[in-house]
MDTraj code that builds the backbone (N, CA, C; nanometers):
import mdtraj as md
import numpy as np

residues = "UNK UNK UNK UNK UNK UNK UNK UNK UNK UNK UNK UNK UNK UNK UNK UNK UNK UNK UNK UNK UNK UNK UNK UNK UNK UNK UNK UNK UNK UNK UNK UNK UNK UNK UNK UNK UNK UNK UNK UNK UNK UNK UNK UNK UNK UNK UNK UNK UNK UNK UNK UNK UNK UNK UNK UNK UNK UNK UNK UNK UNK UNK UNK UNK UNK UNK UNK UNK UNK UNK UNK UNK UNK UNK UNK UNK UNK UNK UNK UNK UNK UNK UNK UNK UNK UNK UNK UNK UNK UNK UNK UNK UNK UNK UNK UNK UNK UNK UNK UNK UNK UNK UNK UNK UNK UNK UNK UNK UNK UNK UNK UNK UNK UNK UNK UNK UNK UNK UNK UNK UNK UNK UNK UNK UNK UNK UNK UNK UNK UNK UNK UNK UNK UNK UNK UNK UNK UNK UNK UNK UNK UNK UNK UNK UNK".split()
xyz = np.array([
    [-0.5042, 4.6516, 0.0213],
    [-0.5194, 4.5661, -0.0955],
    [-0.3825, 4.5168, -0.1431],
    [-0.2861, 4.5576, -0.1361],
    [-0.1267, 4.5892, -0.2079],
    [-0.0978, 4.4650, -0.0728],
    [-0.1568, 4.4541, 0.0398],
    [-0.0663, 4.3707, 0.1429],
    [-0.1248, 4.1946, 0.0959],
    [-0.2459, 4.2198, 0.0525],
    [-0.3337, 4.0971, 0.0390],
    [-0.2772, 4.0299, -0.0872],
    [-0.2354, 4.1340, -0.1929],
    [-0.1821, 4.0857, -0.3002],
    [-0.0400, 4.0324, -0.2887],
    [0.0517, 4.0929, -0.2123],
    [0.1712, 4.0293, -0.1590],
    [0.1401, 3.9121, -0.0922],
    [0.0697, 3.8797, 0.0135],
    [0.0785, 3.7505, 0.0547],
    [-0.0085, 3.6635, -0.0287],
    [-0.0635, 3.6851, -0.1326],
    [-0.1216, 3.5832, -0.1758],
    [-0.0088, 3.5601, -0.2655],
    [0.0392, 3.6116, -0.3580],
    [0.1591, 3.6341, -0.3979],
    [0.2796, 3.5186, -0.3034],
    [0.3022, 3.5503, -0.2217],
    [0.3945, 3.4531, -0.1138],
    [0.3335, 3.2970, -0.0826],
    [0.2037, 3.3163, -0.0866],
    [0.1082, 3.1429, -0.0646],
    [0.1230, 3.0414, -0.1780],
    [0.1153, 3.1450, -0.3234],
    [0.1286, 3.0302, -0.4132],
    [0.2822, 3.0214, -0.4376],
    [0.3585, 3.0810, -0.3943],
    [0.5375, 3.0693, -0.3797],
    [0.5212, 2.9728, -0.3334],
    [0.4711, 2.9910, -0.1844],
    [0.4988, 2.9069, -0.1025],
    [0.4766, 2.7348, -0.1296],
    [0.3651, 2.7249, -0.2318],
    [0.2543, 2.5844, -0.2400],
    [0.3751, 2.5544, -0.3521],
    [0.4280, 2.6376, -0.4165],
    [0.5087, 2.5928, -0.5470],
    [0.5276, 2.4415, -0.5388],
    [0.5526, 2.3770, -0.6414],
    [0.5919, 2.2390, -0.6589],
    [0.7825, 2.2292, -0.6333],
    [0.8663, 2.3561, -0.6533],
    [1.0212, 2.3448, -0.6081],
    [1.0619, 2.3946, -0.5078],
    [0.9421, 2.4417, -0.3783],
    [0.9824, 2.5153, -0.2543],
    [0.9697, 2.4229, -0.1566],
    [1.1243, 2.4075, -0.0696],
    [1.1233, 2.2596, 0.0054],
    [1.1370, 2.1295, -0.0161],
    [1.1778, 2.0399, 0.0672],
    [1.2183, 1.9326, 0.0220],
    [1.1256, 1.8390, 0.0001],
    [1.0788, 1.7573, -0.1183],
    [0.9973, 1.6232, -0.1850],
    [1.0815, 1.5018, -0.1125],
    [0.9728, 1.4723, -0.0412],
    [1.0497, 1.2749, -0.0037],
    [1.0002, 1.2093, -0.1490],
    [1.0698, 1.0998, -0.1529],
    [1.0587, 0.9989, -0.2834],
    [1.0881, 0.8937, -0.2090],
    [0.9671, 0.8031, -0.1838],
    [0.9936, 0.6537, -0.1407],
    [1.0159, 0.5557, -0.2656],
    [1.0609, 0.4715, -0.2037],
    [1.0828, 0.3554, -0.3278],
    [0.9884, 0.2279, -0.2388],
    [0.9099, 0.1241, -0.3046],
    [0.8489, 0.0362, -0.2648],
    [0.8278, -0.0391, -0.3489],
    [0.8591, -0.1761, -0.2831],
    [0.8209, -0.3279, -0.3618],
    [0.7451, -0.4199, -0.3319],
    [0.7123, -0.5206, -0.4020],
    [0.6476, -0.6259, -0.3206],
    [0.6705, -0.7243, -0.4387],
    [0.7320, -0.8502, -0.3754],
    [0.7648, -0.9467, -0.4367],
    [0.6728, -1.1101, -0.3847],
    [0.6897, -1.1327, -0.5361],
    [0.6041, -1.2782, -0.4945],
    [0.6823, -1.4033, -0.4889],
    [0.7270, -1.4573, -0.3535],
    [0.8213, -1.5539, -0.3610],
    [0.7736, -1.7159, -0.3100],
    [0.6243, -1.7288, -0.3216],
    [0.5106, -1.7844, -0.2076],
    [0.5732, -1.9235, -0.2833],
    [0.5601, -1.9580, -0.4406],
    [0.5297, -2.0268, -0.5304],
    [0.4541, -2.0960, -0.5897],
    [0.3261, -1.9850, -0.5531],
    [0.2081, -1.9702, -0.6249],
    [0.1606, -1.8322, -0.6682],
    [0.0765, -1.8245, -0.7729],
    [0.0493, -1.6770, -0.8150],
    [-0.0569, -1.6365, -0.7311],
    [-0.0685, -1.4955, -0.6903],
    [-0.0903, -1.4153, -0.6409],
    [-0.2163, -1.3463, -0.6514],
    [-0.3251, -1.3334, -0.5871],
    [-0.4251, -1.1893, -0.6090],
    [-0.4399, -1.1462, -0.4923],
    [-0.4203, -0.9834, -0.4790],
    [-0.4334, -0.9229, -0.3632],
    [-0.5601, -0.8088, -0.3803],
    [-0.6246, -0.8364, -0.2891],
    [-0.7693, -0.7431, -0.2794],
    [-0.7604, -0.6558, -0.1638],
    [-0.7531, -0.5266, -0.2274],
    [-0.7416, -0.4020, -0.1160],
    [-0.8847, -0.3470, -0.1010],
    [-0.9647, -0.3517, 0.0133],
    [-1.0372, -0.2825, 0.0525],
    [-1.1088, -0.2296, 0.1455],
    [-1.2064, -0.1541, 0.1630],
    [-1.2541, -0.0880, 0.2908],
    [-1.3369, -0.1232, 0.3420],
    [-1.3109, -0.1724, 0.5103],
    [-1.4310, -0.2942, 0.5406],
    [-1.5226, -0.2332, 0.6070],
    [-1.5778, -0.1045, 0.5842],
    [-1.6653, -0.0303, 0.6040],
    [-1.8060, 0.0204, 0.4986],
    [-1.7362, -0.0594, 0.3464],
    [-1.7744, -0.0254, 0.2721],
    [-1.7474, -0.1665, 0.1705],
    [-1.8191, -0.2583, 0.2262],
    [-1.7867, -0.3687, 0.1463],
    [-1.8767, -0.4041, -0.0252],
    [-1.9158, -0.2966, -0.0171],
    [-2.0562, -0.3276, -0.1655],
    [-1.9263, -0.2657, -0.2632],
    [-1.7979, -0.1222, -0.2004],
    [-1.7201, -0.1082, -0.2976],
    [-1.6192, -0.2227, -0.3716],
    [-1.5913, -0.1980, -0.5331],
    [-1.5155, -0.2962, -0.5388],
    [-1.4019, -0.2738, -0.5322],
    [-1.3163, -0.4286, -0.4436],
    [-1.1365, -0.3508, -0.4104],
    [-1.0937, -0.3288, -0.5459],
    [-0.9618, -0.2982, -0.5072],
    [-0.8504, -0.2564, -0.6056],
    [-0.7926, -0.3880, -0.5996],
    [-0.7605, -0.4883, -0.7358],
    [-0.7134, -0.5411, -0.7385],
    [-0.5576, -0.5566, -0.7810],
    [-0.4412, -0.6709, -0.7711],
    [-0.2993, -0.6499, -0.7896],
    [-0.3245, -0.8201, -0.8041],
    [-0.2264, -0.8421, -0.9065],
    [-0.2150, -0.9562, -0.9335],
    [-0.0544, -0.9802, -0.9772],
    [0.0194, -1.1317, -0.8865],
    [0.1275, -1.0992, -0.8752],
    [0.1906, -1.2235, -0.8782],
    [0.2567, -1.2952, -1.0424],
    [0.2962, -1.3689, -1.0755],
    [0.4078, -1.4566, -0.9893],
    [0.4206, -1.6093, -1.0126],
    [0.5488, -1.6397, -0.8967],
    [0.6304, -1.5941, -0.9715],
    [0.7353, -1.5274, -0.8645],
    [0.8410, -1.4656, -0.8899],
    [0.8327, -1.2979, -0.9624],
    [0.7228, -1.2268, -0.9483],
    [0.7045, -1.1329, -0.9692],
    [0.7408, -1.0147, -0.8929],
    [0.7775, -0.9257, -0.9397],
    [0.8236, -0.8054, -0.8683],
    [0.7723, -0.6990, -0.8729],
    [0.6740, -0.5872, -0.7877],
    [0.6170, -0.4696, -0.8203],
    [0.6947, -0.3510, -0.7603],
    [0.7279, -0.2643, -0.8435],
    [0.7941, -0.1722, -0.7912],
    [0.7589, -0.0402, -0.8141],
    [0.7584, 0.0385, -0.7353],
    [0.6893, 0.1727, -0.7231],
    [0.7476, 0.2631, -0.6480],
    [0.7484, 0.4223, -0.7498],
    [0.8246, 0.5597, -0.6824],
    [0.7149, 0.6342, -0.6515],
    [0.7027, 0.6648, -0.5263],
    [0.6194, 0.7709, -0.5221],
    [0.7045, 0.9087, -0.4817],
    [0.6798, 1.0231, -0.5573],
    [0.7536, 1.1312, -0.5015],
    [0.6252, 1.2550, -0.4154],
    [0.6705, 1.2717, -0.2981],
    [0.5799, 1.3005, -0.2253],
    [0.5766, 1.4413, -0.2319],
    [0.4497, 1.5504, -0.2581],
    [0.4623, 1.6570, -0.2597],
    [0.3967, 1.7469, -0.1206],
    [0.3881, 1.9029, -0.1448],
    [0.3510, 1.9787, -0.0534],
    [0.2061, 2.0126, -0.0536],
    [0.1382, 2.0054, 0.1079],
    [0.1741, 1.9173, 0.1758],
    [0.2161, 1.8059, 0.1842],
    [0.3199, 1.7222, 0.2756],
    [0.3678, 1.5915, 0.2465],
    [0.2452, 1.4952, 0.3287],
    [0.2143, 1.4043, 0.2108],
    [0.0936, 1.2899, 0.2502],
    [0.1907, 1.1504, 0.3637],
    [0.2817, 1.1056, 0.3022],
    [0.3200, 1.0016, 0.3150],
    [0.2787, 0.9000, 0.2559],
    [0.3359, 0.7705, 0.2940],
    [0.3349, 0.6843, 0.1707],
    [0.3363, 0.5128, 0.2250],
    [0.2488, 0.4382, 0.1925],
    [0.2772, 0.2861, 0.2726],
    [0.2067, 0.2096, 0.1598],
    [0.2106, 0.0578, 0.2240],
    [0.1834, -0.0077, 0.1321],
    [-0.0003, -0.0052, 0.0994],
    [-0.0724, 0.1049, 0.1576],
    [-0.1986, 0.0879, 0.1027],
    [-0.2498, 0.1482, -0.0137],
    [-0.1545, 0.2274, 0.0071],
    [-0.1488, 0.3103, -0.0936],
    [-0.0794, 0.3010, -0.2399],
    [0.0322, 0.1722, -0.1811],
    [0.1101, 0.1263, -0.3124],
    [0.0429, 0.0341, -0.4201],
    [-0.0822, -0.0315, -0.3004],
    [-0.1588, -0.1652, -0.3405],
    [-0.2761, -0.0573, -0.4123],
    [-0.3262, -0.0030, -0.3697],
    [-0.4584, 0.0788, -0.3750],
    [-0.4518, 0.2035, -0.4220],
    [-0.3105, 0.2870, -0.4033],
    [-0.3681, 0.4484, -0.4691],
    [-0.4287, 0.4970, -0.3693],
    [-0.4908, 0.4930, -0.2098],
    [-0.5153, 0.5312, -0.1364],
    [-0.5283, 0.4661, -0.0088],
    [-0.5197, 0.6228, 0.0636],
    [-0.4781, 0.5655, 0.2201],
    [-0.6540, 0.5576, 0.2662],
    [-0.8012, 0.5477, 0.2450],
    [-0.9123, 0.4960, 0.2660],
    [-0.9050, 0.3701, 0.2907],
    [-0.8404, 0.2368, 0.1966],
    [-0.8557, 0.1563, 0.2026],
    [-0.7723, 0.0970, 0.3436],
    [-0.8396, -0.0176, 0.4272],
    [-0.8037, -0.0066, 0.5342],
    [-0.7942, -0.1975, 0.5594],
    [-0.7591, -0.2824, 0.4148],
    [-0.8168, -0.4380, 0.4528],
    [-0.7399, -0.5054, 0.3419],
    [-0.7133, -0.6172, 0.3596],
    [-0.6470, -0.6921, 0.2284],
    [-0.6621, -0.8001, 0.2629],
    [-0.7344, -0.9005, 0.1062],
    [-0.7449, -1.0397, 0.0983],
    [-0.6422, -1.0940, 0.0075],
    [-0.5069, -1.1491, 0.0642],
    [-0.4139, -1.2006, -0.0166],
    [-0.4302, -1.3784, -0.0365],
    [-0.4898, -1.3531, -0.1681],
    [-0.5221, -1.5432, -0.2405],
    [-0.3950, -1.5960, -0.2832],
    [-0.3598, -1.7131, -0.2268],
    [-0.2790, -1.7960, -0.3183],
    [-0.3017, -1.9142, -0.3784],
    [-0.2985, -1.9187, -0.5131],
    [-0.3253, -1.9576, -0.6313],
    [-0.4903, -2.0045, -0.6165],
    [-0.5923, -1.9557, -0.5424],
    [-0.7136, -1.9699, -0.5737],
    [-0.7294, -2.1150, -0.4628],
    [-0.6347, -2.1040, -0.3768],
    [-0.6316, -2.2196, -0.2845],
    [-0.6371, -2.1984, -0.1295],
    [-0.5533, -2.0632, -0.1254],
    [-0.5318, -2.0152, 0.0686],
    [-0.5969, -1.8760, 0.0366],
    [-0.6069, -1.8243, 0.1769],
    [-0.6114, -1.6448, 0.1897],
    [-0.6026, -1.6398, 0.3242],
    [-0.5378, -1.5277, 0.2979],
    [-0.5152, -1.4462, 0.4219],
    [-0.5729, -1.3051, 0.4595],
    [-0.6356, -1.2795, 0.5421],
    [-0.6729, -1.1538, 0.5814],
    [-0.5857, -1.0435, 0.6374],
    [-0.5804, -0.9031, 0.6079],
    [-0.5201, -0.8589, 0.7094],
    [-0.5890, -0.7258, 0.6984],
    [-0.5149, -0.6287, 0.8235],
    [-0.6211, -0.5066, 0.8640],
    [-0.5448, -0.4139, 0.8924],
    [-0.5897, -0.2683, 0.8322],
    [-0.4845, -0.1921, 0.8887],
    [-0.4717, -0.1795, 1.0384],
    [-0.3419, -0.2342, 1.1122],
    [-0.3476, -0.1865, 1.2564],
    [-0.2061, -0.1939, 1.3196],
    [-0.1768, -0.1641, 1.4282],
    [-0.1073, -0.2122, 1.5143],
    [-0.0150, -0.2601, 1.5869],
    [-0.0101, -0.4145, 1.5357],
    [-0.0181, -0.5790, 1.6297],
    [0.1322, -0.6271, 1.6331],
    [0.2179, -0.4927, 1.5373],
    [0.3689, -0.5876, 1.5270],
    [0.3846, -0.7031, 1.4240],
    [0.2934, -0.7242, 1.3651],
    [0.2966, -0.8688, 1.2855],
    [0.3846, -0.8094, 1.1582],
    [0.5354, -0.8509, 1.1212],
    [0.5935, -0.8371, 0.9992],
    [0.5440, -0.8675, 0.9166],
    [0.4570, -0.9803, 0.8933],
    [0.3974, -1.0766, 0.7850],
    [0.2642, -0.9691, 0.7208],
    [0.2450, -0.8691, 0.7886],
    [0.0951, -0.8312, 0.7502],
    [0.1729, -0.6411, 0.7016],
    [0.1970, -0.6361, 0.5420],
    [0.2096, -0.5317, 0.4395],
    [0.1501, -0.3982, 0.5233],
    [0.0094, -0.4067, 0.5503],
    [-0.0389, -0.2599, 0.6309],
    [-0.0036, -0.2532, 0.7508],
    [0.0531, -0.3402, 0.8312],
    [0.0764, -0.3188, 0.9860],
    [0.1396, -0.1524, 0.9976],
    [0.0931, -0.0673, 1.0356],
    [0.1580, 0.0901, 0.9970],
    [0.2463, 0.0750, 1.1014],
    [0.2721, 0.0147, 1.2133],
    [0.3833, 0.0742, 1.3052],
    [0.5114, -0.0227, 1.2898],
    [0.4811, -0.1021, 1.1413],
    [0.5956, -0.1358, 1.0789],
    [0.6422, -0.1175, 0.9558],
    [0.5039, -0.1058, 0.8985],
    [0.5473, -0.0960, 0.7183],
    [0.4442, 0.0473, 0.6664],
    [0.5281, 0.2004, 0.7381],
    [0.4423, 0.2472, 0.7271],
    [0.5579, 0.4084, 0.7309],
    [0.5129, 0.4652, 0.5900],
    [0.6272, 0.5896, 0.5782],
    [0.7940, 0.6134, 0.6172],
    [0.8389, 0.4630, 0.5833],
    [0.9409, 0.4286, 0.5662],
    [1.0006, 0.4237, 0.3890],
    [1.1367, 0.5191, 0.3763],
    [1.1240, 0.5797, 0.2352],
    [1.2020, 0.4129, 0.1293],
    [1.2034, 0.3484, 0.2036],
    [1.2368, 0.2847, 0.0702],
    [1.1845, 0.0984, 0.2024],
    [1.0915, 0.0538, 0.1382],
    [0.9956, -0.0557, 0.1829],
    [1.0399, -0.1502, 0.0692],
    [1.0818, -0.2884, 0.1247],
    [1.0474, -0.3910, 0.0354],
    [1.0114, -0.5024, 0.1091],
    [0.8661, -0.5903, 0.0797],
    [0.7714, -0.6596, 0.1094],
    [0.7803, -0.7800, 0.0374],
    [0.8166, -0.8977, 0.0983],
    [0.8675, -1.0314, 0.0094],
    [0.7519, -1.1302, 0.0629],
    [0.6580, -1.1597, -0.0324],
    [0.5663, -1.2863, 0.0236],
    [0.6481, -1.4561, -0.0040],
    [0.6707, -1.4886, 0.1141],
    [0.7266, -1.6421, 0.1246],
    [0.6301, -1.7804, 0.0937],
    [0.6850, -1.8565, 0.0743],
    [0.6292, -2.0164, 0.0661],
    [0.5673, -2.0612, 0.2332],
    [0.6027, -1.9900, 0.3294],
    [0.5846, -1.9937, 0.4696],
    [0.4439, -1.9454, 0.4932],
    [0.4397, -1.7922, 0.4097],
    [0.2953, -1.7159, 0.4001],
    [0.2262, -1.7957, 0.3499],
    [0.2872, -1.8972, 0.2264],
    [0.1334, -1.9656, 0.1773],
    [0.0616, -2.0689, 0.2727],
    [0.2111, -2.1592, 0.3090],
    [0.1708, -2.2755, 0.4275],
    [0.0908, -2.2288, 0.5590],
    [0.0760, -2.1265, 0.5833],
    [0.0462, -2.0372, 0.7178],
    [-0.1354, -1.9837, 0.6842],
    [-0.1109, -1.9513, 0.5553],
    [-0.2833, -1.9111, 0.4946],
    [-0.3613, -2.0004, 0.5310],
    [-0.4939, -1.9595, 0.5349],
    [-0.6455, -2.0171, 0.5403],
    [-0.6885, -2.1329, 0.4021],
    [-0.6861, -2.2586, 0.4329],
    [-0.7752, -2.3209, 0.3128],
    [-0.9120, -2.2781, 0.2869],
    [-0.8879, -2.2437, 0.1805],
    [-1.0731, -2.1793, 0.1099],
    [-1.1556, -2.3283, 0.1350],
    [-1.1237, -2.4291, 0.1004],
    [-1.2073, -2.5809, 0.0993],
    [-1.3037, -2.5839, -0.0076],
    [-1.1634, -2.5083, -0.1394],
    [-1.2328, -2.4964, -0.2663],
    [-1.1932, -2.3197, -0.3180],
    [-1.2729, -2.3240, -0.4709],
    [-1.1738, -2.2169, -0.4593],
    [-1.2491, -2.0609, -0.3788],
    [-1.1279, -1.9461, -0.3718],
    [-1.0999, -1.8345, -0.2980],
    [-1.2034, -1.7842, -0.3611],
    [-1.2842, -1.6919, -0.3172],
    [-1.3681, -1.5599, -0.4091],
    [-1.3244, -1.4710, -0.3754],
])
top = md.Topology()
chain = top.add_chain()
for i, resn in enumerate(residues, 1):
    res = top.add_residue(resn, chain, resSeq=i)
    for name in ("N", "CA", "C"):
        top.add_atom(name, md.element.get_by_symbol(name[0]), res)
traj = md.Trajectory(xyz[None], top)
């Protein structure tokens, strides 16, 4: 009993919030398109949920610390947009005129915030949407929903 109480004793040492090192990412995302912004994070498995929305003025700047605890989760932009790594999709509107889709994956594409094998548990991320991203978006042919 005396051994069970020592290591349990040692587990919540161990889980402590000051044992080991905390990563702290820093992450941004700026709106440089020159149009305002709505970004819809969500899970395209589960489309009846409603996304998490972010809305992101021209010339707006979002900035966010996450300090990462034990176990360490890690940290990307789905989570910066959303509060969680579930969400796996983003509809970025500009000004209620273009959108763009994107998905968590893959593909190398800089332009696409979730691409994880670029923008993905890297401790300090900053994400600049251009006037290029808007010209490059999808015409709604009316407005975005």
């Amino acid at each position: 009993m005396k051994n069970i109480s020592l290591l349990l004793a040692f587990l919540l040492y161990a889980c402590g919030e000051n044992f080991g090192e905390v990563d702290v990412y820093h992450y941004s995302m700026e709106n440089k398109s020159g149009r305002s912004m709505v970004i819809k994070s969500y899970r395209s498995d589960f489309p009846e949920v409603t996304p998490e929305i972010t809305s992101l003025a021209i010339d707006e700047k979002l900035e966010k610390v996450f300090k990462d605890g034990l176990p360490p989760s890690g940290y990307d932009f789905k989570v910066f947009l959303a509060g969680s790594r579930f969400y796996d999709s983003l509809i970025i509107i500009y000004a209620n005129e273009r959108m763009t889709i994107f998905k968590a994956e893959c593909n190398q594409n800089q332009r696409n915030p979730i691409d994880y094998c670029i923008h993905s548990d890297d401790f300090d991320e900053d994400f600049v949407f251009t006037e290029e991203d808007y010209n490059i978006a999808t015409e709604c042919g009316g407005p975005c929903d």
